[in-house]
C-alpha positions in Angstrom: 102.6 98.7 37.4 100.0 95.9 37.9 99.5 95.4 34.3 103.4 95.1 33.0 103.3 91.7 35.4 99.9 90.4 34.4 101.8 87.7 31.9 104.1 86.6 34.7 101.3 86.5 38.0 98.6 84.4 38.9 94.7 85.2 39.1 95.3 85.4 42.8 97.7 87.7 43.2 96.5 89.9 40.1 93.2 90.0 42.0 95.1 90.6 45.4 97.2 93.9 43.9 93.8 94.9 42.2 91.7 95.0 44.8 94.8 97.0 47.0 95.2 99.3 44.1 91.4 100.3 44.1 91.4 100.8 48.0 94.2 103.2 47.8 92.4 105.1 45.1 88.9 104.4 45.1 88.5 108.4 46.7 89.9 109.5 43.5 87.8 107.1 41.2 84.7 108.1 43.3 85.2 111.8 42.1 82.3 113.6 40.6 82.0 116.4 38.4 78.7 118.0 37.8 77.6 119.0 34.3 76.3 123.3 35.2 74.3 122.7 31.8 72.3 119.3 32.3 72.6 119.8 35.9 73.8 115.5 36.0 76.7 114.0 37.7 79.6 112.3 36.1 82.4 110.3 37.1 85.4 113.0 37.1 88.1 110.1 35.9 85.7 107.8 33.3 88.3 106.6 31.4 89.8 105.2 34.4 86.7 103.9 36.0 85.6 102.0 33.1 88.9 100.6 32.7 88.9 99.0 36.4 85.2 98.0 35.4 86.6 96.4 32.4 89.1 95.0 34.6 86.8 93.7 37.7 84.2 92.1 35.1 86.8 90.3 32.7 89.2 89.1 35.4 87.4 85.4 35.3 88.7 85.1 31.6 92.5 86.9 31.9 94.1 83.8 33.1 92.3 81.5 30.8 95.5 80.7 28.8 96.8 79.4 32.4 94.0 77.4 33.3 93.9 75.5 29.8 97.3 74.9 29.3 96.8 71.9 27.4 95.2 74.4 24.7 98.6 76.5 24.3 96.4 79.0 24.4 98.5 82.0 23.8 98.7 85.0 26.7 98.7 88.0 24.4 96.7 88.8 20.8 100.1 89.6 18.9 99.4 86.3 16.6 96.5 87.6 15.5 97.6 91.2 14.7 99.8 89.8 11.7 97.9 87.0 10.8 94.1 86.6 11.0 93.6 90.3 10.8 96.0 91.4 8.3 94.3 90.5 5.1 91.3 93.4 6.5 93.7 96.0 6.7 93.0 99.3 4.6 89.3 97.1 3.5 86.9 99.5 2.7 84.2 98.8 5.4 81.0 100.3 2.8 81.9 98.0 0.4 79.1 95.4 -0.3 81.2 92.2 -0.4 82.2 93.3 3.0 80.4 90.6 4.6 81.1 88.3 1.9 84.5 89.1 2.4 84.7 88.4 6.2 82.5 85.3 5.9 84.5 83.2 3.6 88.2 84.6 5.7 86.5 83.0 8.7 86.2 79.3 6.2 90.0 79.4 5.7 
């Protein structure tokens, strides 16, 4: 639920809800599971450990379009998913003039 609002909150609050959000599960997201073959411990809920990671370490740079508004910096990456991306679509990455390719997109 945190996420849905993330366009329409502040870096407070987000950080606020967050940081509740982990206390109420940080028990779960603490779980272990040990590997019987390698004998090593694992977080039992990766996935969702790295993604509050991801979260916690990022969270200086989510708000950046709200800081620098003066930039019209845009709050989601849909511009670029049918625009500066397109043209690589179905571009065969083993090709040679890969790199050639990508270097003279990023002139335009």
């Amino acid at each position: 639920k945190i996420m849905y609002k993330l366009t329409s909150t502040n870096q407070t609050i987000f950080t606020k809800k967050l940081d509740a959000w982990y206390e109420m599960y940080k028990d779960f997201l603490n779980e272990k599971t040990l590997n019987e073959s390698t004998g090593k411990e694992s977080f039992t809920h990766a996935k969702l450990v790295s993604a509050y990671r991801s979260l916690r370490t990022n969270l200086p740079y989510l708000f950046t379009y709200k800081r620098y508004k003066h930039l019209n910096i845009q709050n989601t990456t849909n511009g670029l998913d049918g625009g500066v991306f397109s043209p690589m679509t179905g571009y065969p990455l083993r090709v040679k003039s890969y790199s050639k390719f990508i270097m003279d997109l990023l002139r335009v």
